[in-house]
C-alpha positions in Angstrom: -65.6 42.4 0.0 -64.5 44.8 -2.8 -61.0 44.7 -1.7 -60.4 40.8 -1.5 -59.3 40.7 -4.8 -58.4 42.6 -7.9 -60.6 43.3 -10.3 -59.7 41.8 -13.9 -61.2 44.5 -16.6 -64.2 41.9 -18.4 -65.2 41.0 -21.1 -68.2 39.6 -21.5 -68.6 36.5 -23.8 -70.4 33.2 -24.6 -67.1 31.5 -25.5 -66.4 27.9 -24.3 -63.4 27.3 -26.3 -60.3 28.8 -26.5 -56.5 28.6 -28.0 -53.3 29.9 -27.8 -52.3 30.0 -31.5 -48.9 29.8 -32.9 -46.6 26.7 -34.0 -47.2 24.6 -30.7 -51.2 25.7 -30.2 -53.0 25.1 -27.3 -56.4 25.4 -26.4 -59.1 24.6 -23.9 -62.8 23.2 -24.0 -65.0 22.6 -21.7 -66.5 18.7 -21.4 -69.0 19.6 -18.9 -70.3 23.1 -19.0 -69.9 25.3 -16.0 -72.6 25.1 -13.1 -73.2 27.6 -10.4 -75.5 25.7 -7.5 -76.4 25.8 -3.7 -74.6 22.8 -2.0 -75.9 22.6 1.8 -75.9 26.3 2.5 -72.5 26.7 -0.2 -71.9 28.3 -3.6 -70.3 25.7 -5.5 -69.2 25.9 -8.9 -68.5 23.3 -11.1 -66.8 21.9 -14.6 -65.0 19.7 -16.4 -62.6 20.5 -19.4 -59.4 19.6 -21.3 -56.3 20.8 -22.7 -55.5 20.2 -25.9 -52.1 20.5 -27.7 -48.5 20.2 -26.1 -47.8 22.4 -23.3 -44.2 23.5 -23.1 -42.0 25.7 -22.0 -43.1 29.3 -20.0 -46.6 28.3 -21.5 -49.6 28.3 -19.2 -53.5 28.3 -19.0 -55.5 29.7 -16.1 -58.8 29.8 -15.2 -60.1 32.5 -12.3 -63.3 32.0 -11.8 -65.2 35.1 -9.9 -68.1 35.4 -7.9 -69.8 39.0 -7.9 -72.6 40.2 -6.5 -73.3 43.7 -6.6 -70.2 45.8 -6.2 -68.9 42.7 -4.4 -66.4 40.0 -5.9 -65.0 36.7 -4.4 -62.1 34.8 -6.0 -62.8 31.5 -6.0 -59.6 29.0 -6.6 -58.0 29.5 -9.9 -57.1 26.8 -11.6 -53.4 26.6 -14.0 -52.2 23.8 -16.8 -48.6 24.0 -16.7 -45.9 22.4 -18.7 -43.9 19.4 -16.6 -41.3 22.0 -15.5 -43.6 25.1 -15.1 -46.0 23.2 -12.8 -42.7 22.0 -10.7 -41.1 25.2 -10.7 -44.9 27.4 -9.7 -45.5 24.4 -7.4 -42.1 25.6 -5.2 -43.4 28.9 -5.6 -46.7 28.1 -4.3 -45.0 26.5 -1.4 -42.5 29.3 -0.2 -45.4 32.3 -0.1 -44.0 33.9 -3.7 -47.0 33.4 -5.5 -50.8 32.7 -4.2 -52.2 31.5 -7.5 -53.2 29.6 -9.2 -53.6 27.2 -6.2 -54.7 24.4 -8.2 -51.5 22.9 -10.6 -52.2 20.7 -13.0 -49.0 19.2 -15.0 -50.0 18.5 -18.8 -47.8 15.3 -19.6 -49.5 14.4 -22.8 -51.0 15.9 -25.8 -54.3 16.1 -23.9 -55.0 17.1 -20.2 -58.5 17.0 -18.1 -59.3 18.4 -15.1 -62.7 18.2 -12.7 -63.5 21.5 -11.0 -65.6 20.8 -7.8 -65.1 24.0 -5.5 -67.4 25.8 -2.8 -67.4 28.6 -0.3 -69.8 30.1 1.9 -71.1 33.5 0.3 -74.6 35.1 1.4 -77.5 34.3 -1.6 -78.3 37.8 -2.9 -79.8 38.4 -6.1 -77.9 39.2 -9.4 -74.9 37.0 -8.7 -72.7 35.3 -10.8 -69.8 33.8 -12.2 -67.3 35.5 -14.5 -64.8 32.7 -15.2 -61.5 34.9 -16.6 -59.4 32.4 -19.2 -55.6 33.8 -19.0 -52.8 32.8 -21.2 -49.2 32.9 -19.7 -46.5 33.1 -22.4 -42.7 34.0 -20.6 -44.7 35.7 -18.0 -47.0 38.2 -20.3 -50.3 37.4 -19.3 -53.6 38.2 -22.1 -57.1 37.5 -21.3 -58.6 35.1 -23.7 -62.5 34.6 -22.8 -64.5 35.8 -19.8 -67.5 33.0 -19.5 -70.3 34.1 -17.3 -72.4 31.6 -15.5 -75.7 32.8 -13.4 -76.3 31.8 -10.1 -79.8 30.7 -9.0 -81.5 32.7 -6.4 -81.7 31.3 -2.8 -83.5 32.7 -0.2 -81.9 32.7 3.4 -83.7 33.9 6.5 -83.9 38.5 6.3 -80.9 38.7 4.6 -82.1 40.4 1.6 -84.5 42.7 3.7 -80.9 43.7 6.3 -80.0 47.5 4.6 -76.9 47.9 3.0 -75.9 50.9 4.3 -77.0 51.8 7.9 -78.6 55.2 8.0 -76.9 56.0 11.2 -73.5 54.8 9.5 -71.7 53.6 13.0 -68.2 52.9 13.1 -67.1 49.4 15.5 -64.0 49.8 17.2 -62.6 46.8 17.1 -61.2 44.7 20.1 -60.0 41.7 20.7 -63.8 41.0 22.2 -64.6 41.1 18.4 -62.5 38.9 16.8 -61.3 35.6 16.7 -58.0 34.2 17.9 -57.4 30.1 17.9 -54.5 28.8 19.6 -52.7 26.6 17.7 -52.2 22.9 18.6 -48.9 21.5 19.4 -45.9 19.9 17.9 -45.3 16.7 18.6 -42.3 16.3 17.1 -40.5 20.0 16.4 -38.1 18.8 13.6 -36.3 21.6 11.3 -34.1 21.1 8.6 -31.9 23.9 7.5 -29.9 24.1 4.1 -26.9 25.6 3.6 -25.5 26.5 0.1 -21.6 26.4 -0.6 -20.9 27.5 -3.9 -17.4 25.9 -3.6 -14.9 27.3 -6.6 -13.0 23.8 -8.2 -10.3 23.8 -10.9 -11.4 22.7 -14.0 -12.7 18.7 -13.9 -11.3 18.3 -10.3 -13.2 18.0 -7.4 -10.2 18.4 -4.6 -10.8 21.6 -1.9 -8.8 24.2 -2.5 -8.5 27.1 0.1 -7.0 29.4 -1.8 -9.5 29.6 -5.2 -12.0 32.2 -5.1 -14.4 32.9 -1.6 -14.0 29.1 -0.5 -13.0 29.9 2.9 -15.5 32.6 3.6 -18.4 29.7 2.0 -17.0 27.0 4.1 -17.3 29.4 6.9 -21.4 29.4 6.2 -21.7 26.0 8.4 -20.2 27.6 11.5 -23.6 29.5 12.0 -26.2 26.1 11.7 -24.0 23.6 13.0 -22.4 25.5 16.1 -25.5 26.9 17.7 -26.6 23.0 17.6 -23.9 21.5 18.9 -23.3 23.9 21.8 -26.5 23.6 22.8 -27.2 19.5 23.2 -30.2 20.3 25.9 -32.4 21.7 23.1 -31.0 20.3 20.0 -30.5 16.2 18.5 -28.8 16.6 15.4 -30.9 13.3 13.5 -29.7 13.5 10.4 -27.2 15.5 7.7 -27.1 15.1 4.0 -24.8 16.6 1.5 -25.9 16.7 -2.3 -23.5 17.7 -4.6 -24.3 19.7 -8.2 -22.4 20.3 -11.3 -23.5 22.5 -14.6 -23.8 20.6 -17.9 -20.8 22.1 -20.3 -19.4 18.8 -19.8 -20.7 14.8 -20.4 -23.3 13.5 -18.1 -21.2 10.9 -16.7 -17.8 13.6 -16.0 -20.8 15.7 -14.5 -22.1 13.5 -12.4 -19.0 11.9 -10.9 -17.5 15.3 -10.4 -21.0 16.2 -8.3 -20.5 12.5 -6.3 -16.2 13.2 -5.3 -17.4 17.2 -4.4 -20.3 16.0 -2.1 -18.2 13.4 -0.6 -15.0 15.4 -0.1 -17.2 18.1 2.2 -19.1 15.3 3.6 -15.5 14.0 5.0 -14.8 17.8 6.0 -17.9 18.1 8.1 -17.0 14.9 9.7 -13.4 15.9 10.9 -13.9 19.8 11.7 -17.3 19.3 13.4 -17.9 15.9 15.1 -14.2 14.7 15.6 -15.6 10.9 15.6 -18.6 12.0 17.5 -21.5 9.3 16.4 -24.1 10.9 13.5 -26.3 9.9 10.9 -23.9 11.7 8.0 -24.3 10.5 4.0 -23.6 12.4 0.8 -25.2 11.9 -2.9 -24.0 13.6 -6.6 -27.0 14.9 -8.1 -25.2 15.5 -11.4 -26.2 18.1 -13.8 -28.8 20.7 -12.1 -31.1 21.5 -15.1 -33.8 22.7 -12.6 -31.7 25.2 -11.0 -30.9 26.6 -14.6 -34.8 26.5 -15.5 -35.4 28.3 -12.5 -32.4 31.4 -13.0 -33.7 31.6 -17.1 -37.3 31.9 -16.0 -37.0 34.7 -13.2 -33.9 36.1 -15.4 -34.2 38.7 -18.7 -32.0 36.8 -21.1 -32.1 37.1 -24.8 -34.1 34.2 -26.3 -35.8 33.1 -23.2 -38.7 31.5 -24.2 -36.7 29.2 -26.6 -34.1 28.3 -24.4 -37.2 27.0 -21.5 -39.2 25.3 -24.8 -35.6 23.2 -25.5 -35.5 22.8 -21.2 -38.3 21.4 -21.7 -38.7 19.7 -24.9 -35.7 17.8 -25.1 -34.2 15.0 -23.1 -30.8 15.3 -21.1 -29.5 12.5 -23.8 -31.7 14.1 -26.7 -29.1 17.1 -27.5 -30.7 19.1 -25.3 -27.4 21.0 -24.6 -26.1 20.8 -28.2 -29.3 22.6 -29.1 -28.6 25.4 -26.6 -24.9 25.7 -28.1 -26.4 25.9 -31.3 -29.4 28.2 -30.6 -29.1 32.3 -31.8 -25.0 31.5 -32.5 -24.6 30.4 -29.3 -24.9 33.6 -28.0 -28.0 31.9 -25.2 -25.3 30.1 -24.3 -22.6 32.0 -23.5 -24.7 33.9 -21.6 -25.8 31.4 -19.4 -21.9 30.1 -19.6 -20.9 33.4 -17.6 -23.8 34.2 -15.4 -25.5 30.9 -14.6 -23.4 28.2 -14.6 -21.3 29.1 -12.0 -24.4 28.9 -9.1 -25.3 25.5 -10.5 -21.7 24.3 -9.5 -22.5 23.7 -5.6 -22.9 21.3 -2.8 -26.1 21.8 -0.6 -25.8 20.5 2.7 -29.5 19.7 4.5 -29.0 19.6 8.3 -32.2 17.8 9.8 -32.7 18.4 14.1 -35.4 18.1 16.2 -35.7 21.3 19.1 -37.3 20.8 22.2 -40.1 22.6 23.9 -38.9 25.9 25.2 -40.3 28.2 28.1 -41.4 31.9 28.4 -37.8 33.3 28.9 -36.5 31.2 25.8 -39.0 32.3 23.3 -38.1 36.2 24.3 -34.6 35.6 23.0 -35.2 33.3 20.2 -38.5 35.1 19.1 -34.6 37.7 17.6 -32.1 35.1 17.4 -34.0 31.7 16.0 -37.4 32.0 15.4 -37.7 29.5 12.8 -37.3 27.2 15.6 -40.4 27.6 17.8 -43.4 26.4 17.6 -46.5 28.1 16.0 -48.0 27.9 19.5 -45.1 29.0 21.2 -44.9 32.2 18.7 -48.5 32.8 19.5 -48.1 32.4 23.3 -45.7 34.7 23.2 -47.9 37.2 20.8 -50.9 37.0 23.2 -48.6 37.5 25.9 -47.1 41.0 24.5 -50.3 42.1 23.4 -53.5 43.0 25.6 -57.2 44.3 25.2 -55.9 47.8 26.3 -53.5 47.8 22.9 -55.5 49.0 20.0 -54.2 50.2 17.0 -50.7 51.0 16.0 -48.6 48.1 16.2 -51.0 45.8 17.8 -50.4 42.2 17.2 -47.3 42.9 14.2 -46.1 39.2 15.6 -48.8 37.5 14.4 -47.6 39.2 10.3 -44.3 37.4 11.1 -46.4 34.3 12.3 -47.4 33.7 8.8 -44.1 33.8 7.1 -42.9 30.9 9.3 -46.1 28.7 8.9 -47.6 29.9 5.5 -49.8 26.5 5.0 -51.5 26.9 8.3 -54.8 28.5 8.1 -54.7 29.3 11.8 -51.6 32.1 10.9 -53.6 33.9 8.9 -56.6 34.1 10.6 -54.8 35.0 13.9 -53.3 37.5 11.7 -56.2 38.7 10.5 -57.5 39.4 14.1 -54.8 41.6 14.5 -54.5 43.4 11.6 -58.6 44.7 12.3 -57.7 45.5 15.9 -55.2 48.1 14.4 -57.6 48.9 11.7 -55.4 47.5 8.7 -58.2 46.6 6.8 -56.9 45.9 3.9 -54.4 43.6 5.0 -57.0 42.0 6.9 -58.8 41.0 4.0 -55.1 39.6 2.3 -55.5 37.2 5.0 -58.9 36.0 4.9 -59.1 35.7 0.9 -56.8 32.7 1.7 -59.0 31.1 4.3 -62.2 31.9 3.4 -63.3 28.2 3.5 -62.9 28.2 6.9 -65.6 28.3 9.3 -63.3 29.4 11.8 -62.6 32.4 9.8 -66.4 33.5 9.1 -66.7 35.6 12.5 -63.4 37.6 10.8 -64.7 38.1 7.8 -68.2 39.4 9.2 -66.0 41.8 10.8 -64.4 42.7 8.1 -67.6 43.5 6.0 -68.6 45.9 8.7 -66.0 47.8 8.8 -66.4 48.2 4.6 -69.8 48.8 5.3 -71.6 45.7 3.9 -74.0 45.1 6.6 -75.7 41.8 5.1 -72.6 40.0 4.4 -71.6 41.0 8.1 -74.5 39.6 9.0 -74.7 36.8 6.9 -71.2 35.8 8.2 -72.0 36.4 11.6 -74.8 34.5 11.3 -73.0 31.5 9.6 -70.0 31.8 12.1 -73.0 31.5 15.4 -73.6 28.3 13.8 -70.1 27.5 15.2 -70.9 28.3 18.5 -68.4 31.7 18.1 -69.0 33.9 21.5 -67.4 36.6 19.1 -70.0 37.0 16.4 -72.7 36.7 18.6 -71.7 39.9 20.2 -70.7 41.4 16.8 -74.1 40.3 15.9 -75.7 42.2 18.9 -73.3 45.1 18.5 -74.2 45.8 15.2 -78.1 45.4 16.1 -77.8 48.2 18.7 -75.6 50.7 16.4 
């Protein structure tokens, strides 16, 4: 599986503690050494450690622990310690598909975090593997490798698998077709409930929170809830509006309490609007709320942003309390020069009212899900977007653009293991291999996905872990990898 992951460059050492140095140090320790065992036919690796010292700020620990065998290496789940904020703001990234790890967050809310490591994954027991546990420290988004720990795993001996070649001598390619692969079809929605959010970034004169048409692009932002609320009302057979909320924001260059009122009147005034321009009296569930000052919005544009004195301004974000000078500190910081920076460029977005439309869709047929498959995909189901996948795509299609739905599949439903392993089927039909293995590295605790990834070790040419896989994936009663399993036999 050499192109699951990416390699780290290692270093090999006995440490088992570690800091980041500096005014605010950090560092880690493990309680409870690391273990490498066999748990009921899985690898599992464990430990238990702490955090010491007060995380804040862009600050962040990871552990990534890797299993290699041979020229082989498997990512187990990394683990991060994140700062209140940090593990907020990489949680949302988590969420939305921008990042993939580390999948395990753990917020550090006092001068000393601990965290139990329990994790396991099907891998085949050859000899020479082990653990190479990388120790990463994240400082505004430079990353430095503190300590690689290597842990040995303990032989295990499972049916011929050490006696299969690694290389065939006859070196047979499979052409791969959907008689070799898995696909799973999705259960059903009970309930298909969206919620859409639109952002109006309304321009008000200074302190007021009246509408004014005629101040900066307010008609063309009002004009955003013509395109999710129209559709929805025109269209009463497929959508029930259930519920609509309207949150309103302010930035923090003035007091908390002017802040927040202003964010209350602004949410309420467009909550009035939406009422008269779009339901004319019309019964709905409709409330508003001022959320006051959004400091998370300006964490969020400071950390993805280049600004001078980055790190410091996140450390005071984080440090300091909304009624601790926390703003009097960022007017005082470098001259003030962090702040008028964030003054011009940020503050502006922070000054918005978010409007979260919640509807439920019902089911739709074959001659729906062609149009909104273009128009309003985000509103089928995961099994109507794979109905409609299997249905433009057929044994005869190999290659190419074979099964490109299923990619888009996995955008709309990135929690659901059942997107990426469908996705992965396609992706080895049309002999994207490495994209195939993107997908599995994020299901690879899935039984359902062990006929895949046998598959996918075949075509890299790693004959036991194909069979090993296969093997493990017959246990699951999978038609597929028993003829995989037979294929590869008779090459």
């Amino acid at each position: 599986m050499r192109k699951y992951l990416i390699f780290f460059i290692m270093m090999c050492s006995g440490v088992r503690a570690f800091a980041i140095n500096g005014a605010d140090s950090l560092s880690f320790e493990y309680t409870v050494p690391p273990k490498a065992s066999w748990v009921k036919g899985l690898l599992q690796l464990s430990f238990s450690g702490k955090v010491s010292g007060h995380m804040s700020g862009p600050k962040a620990i990871s552990l990534i622990p890797q299993y290699i065998v041979a020229t082989d290496t498997i990512n187990f789940p990394a683990i991060g310690f994140f700062s209140r904020q940090g593990a907020r703001y990489h949680k949302r990234k988590l969420t939305v598909g921008e990042r993939k790890e580390p999948s395990i967050v753990v917020r550090c809310d006092s001068l000393c975090s601990r965290y139990d490591y329990v994790q396991s994954l099907p891998v085949p027991a050859l000899q020479g593997g082990k653990f190479l546990i990388v120790a990463k420290a994240n400082k505004c988004g430079a990353n430095r490798i503190l300590s690689v720990d290597t842990v040995i795993v303990p032989s295990k001996q499972k049916g011929n698998i050490q006696n299969f070649p690694s290389v065939r001598q006859n070196n047979k390619k499979l052409c791969v077709t959907e008689k070799n692969v898995t696909f799973i079809r999705p259960p059903a929605e009970e309930l298909k409930r969206r919620t859409a959010n639109v952002k109006l970034y309304i321009m008000y004169r200074v302190g007021d929170w009246h509408l004014d048409m005629n101040i900066g692009d307010n008609i063309k932002e009002l004009k955003k809830m013509d395109s999710y609320l129209i559709p929805l009302l025109d269209d009463t057979l497929r959508y029930t509006i259930d519920e609509i909320r309207v949150l309103g924001y302010a930035s923090p260059e003035d007091t908390w309490q002017n802040n927040h009122l202003l964010s209350f009147n602004r949410a309420k005034n467009i909550c009035s609007l939406i009422e008269r321009q779009y339901f004319c009296g019309r019964k709905i569930s409709i409330g508003f709320e001022g959320k006051g000052e959004d400091w998370d919005g300006l964490q969020k544009m400071v950390s993805e942003g280049n600004m001078v004195d980055r790190e410091k301004v996140l450390a005071i974000i984080d440090e300091w309390g909304i009624f601790q000078g926390r703003e009097r500190r960022l007017m005082d910081l470098h001259g003030g020069v962090p702040y008028r920076f964030m003054l011009k460029n940020y503050f502006p977005k922070l000054r918005r009212v978010e409007v979260h439309i919640t509807y439920n869709v019902a089911d739709f047929n074959g001659n729906d899900v062609n149009v909104l498959i273009k128009e309003r995909p985000w509103d089928l189901s995961h099994r109507e977007m794979y109905d409609f996948a299997r249905q433009v795509n057929d044994n005869s299609s190999t290659g190419g653009n074979y099964g490109k739905e299923y990619d888009k599949i996995t955008a709309y439903f990135p929690k659901d293991d059942i997107a990426y392993i469908n996705a992965s089927s396609a992706a080895l039909i049309r002999g994207d291999v490495d994209l195939a293995g993107t997908y599995l590295s994020k299901v690879l605790h899935r039984p359902e996905a062990y006929n895949n990834i046998g598959v996918y070790c075949f075509l890299m040419k790693n004959y036991a872990m194909a069979r090993f896989y296969f093997e493990k994936a017959i246990e699951q009663n999978s038609e597929e990898a028993y003829y995989n399993l037979k294929k590869m036999e008779d090459l």
